[in-house]
C-alpha positions as CSV (number, residue, x, y, z in Angstrom):
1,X,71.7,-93.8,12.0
2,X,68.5,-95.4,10.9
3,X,68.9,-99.7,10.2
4,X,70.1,-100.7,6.8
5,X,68.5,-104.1,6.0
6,X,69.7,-104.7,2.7
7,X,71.3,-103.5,-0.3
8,X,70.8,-104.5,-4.3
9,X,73.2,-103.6,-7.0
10,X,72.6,-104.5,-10.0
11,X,75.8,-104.7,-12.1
12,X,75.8,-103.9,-16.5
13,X,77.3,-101.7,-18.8
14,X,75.5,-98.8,-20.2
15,X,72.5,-100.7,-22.2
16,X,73.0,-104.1,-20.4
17,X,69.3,-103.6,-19.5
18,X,69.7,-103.0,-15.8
19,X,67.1,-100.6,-14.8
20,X,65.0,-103.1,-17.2
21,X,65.7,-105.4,-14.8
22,X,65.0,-103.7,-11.3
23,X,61.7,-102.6,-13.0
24,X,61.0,-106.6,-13.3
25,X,60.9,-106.2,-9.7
26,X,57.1,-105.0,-10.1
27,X,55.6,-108.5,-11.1
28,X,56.1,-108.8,-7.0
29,X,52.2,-107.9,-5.5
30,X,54.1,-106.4,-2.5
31,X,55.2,-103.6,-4.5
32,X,51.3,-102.7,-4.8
33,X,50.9,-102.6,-8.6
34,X,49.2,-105.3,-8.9
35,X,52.2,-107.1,-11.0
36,X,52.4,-104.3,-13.8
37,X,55.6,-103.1,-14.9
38,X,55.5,-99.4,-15.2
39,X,56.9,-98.2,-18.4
40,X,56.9,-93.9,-17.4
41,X,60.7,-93.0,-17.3
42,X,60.1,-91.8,-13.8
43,X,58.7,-93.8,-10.9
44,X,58.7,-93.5,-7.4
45,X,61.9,-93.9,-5.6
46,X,60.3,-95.2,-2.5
47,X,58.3,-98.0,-1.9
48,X,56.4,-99.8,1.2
49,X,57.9,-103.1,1.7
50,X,55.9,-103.3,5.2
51,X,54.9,-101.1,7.6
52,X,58.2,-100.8,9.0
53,X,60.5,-101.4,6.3
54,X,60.5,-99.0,3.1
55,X,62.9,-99.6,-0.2
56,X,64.7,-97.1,-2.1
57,X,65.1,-97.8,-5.8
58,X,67.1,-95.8,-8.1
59,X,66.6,-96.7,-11.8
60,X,69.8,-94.4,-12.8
61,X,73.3,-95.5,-11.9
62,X,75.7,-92.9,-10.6
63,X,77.9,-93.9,-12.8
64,X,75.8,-92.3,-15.6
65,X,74.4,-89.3,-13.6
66,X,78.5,-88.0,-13.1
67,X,78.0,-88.5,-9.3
68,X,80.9,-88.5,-7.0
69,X,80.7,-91.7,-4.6
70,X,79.8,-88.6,-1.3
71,X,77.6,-87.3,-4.0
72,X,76.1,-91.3,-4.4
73,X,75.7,-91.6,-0.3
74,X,74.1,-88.5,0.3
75,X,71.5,-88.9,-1.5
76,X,71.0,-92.2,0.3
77,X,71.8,-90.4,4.0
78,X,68.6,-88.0,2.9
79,X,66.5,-90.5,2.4
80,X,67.6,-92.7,5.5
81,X,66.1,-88.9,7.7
82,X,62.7,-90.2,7.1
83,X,63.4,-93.0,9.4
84,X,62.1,-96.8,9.0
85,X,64.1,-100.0,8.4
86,X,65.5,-99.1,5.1
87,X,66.5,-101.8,1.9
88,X,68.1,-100.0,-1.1
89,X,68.4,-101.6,-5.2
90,X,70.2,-99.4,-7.4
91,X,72.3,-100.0,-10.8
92,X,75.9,-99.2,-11.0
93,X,78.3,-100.1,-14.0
94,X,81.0,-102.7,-13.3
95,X,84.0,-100.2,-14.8
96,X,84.9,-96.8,-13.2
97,X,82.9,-94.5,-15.2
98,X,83.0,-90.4,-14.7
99,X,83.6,-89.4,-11.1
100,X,82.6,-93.3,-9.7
101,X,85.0,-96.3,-9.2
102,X,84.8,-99.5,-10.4
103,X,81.5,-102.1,-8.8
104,X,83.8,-103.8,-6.4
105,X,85.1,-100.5,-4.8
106,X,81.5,-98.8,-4.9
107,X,79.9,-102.0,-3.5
108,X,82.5,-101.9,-0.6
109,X,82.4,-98.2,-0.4
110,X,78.5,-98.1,0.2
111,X,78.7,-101.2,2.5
112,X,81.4,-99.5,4.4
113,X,79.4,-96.4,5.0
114,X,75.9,-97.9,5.6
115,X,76.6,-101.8,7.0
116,X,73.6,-103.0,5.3
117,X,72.9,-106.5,7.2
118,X,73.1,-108.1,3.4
119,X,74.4,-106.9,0.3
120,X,74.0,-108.5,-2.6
121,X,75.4,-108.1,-6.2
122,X,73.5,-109.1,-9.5
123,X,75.8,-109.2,-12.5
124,X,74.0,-109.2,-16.0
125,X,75.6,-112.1,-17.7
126,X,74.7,-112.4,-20.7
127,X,73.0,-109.0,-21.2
128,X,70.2,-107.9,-22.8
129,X,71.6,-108.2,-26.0
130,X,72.7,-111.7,-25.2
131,X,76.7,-111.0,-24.8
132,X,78.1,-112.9,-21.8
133,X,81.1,-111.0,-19.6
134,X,84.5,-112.0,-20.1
135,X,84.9,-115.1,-17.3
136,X,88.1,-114.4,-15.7
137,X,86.9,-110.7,-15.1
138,X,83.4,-112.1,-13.8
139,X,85.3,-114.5,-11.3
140,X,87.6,-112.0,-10.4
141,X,85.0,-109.4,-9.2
142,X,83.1,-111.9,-8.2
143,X,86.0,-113.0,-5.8
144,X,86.8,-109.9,-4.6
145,X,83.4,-109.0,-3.2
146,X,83.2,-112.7,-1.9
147,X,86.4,-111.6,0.0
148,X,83.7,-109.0,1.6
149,X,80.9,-110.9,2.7
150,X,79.0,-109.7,-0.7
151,X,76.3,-112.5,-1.8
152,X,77.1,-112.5,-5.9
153,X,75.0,-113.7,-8.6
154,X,74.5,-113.6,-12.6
155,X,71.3,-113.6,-14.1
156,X,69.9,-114.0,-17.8
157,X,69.2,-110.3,-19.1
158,X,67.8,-111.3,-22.5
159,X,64.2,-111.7,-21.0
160,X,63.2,-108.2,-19.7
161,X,60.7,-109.3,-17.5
162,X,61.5,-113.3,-16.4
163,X,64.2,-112.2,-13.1
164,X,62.0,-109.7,-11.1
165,X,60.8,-112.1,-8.6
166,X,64.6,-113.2,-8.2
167,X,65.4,-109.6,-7.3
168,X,62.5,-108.9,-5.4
169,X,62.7,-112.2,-3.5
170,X,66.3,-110.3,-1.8
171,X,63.8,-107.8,-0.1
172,X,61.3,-110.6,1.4
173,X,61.1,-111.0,5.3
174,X,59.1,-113.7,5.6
């Protein structure tokens, strides 16, 4: 199985602004656009992070493209064929939603199957809209992946563009 460096999930509701958010992550020069955000629906999925090291970023959560969590990985698993040191940054919701479980479960799921070296989850409090998450429920997730060796943060959602370096500073291996 080809090396899992890191993993990014990026935790809203639908609307919350998180594929906002992991687009931010293009203000970083190392993503070779020159710090523009691209504003086409679709982008790449797979970017250079060094010569040895590629990312694989998913804009669209499996929660809202009715994946199962197999469905979720394999999708991953064909991208990890084309070899390299791989990092991944995805959004996911943090309620079971279709045919996915909750964020805690999909977090531990994926870092189960994969044993990314990090994983770290971004939880969008307040959101885009400027709503804050319920506390207890925040601590509680937030304790639960703790419990799992999963690095948690919040971040300020109500600026589109102000948290891309903070995201793309997970992926730096300087």
């Amino acid at each position: 199985m080809p090396h899992i460096e890191r993993a990014l999930f990026v935790i809203g509701e639908q609307g919350d602004g998180k594929s906002t958010q992991l687009r931010s992550m293009f203000r970083d020069f190392r993503f070779n656009t020159w710090g523009h955000i691209p504003s086409s629906p679709k982008i790449h999925s797979i970017y250079a992070l060094s010569n040895e090291r590629r990312l694989y970023l998913r804009l669209t959560s499996p929660h809202e493209r009715d994946e199962t969590q197999t469905k979720f990985h394999d999708k991953f698993k064909r991208i990890l064929r084309l070899g390299h040191r791989w990092n991944f940054a995805c959004p996911i919701q943090p309620d079971a939603f279709n045919q996915m479980p909750d964020a805690v479960e999909t977090i531990i799921h994926f870092a189960g199957e994969f044993s990314p070296e990090r994983v770290r989850a971004v939880f969008l409090s307040p959101n885009r809209k400027g709503l804050s998450k319920d506390p207890i429920k925040l601590k509680k997730m937030h304790d639960l992946l703790w419990k799992k060796k999963v690095e948690c943060i919040s971040i300020d959602a109500r600026t589109p563009d102000l948290n891309g370096k903070v995201l793309s500073d997970f992926f730096d291996f300087t």
